[in-house]
N, C-alpha and C positions, 0 to 999 in steps of 0.2 A: 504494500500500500504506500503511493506515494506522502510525501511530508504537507502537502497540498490538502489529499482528504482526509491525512489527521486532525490537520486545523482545523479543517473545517466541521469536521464529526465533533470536536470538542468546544467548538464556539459558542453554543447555547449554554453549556452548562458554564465556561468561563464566565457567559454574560451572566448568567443567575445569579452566580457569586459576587459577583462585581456590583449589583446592584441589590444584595440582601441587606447591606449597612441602611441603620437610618441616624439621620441628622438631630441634633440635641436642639435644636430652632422649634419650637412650638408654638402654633398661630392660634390654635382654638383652644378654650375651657375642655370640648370633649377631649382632642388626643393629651390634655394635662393630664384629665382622669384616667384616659387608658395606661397610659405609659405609668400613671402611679409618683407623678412628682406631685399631685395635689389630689387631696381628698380635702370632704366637707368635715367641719369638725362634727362629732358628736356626742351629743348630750350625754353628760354622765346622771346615773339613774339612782337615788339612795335606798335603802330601805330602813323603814324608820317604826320601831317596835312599838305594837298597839296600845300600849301603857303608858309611852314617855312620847310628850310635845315635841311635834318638828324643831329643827334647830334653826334657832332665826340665820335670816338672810346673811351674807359676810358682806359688811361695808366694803365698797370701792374708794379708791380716794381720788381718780380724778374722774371726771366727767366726760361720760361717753356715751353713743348713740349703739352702744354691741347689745343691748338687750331689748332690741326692734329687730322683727323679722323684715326685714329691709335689704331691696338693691338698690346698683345706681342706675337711674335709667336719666333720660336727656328729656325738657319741656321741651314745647311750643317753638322755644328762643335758642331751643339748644343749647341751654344750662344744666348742671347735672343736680339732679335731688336723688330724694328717697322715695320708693314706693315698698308696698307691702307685699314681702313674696314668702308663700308659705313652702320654697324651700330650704330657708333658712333657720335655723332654730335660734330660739329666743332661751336666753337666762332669766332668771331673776336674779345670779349672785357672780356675774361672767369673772372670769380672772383673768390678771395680766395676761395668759398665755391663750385662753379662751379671746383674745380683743386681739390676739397677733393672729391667730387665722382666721379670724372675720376679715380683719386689714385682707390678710393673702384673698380673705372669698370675694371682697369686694374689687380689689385687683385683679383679677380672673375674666371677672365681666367687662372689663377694657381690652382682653385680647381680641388683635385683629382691627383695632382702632389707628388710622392711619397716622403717621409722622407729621408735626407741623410746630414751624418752632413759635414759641412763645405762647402755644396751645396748653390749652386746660379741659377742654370738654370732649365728648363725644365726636365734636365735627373735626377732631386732630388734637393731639398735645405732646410736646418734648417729653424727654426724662425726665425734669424735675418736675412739671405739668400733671405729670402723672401720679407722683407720690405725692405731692400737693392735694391733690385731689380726690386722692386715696384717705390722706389722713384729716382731709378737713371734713371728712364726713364722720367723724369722729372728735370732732372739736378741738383738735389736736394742730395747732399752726404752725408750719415750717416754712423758714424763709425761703423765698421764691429758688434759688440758686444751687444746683449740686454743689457749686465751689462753697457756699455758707452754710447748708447742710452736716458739710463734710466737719464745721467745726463746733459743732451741738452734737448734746448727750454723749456717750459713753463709749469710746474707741473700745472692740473691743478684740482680742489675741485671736487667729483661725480658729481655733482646738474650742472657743467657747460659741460660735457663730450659732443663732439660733433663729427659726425663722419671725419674718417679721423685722428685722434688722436692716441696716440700709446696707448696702454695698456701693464703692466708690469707684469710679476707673479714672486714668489721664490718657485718654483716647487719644489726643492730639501731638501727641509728640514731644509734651513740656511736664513740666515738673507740678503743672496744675491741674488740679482734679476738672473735671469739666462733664462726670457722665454718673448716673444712678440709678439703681433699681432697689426692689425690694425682694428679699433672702424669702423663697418660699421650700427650702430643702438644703441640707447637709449631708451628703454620704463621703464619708471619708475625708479627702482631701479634695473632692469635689461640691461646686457649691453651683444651686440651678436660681435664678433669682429672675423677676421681670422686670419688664422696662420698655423704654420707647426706643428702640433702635431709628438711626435716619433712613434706613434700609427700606427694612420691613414692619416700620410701625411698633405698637405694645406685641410682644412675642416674650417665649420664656425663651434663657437662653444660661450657657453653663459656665464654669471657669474652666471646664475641660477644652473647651476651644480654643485655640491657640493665640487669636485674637483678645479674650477676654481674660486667658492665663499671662498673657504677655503684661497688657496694661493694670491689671488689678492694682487698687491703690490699699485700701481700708474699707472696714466694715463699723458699722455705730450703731450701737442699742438708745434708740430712743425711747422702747416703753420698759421699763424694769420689769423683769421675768423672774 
């Protein structure tokens, strides 16, 4: 058999292989939840013995909108609110870490939202646009700017990275932060976070990419876990 129709007897199956990898870029909520970098949080359930009084509620100490079943959806004007979606679960008693993935749930619902700089809503929004946006539905204000972002709340070492945390990069070439997302997964020494890329709009995307391993800057805990 010539070297001719070996190649070509084996060309299908070279191609299968060459094409079975997939990309860590993630543009919908749905392939979030397939792939397993995001799930909904879920309701922890008590049981509480027929003799002794439920245990009152635990105070929160700052103020926040995490105990509304709530997404973000766009009015009339294309401003972003709140609406009531029953699949969200509601607390009475949410904890720091319960308000970090609502943050990731509400983030979720911006994948696929197009790139636009100095954007804030649904009809486009930047990086910082985005977690802006993210935490003002939580009452929670952050200065407009990754670069001022990057110097609030609590720097914090890889090894403690947790979601709901900001991530930093200096995409441009300098020594200045200029790009953000928000940490929705830690495995290992890989971290999958989202954001507005200029590319492709709000997408999740990883440190394992070589782009995003290169520029990594810092990571900041702004809600105390």
């Amino acid at each position: 058999m010539s070297a001719k129709k070996i190649f070509l007897l084996f060309l299908p199956l070279f191609l299968l292989v060459s094409t079975s990898g997939h990309s860590q870029i993630i543009t919908t909520k749905k392939e979030a939840l397939k792939k397993g970098v995001y799930e909904k949080p879920v309701e922890k359930k008590t049981t509480v013995a027929a003799d002794k009084p439920a245990p009152a509620p635990v105070a929160v100490a700052d103020k926040t909108k995490a105990t509304k079943n709530t997404k973000t959806v766009k009015n009339k004007k294309n401003v972003i609110v709140e609406q009531e979606d029953p699949e969200l679960i509601a607390s009475v008693a949410p904890t720091e870490s319960y308000i970090s993935l609502q943050l990731i749930n509400n983030a979720m619902n911006f994948l696929g939202v197009r790139y636009r700089g100095g954007g804030t809503t649904t009809a486009g929004m930047d990086c910082s646009g985005m977690v802006t946006a993210v935490f003002n539905l939580f009452d929670i204000k952050l200065p407009r700017s990754s670069h001022d972002m990057a110097l609030i709340g609590e720097k914090v070492d890889t090894n403690d990275i947790k979601k709901g945390d900001l991530i930093f990069f200096r995409t441009n070439g300098r020594r200045v932060i200029n790009h953000v997302g928000v940490v929705i997964e830690k495995i290992g020494d890989e971290i999958k976070f989202i954001h507005s890329s200029t590319s492709k709009g709000v997408v999740v995307s990883s440190t394992s990419e070589p782009y995003y391993k290169r520029t990594f800057a810092q990571v900041n805990r702004i809600i105390q876990q």
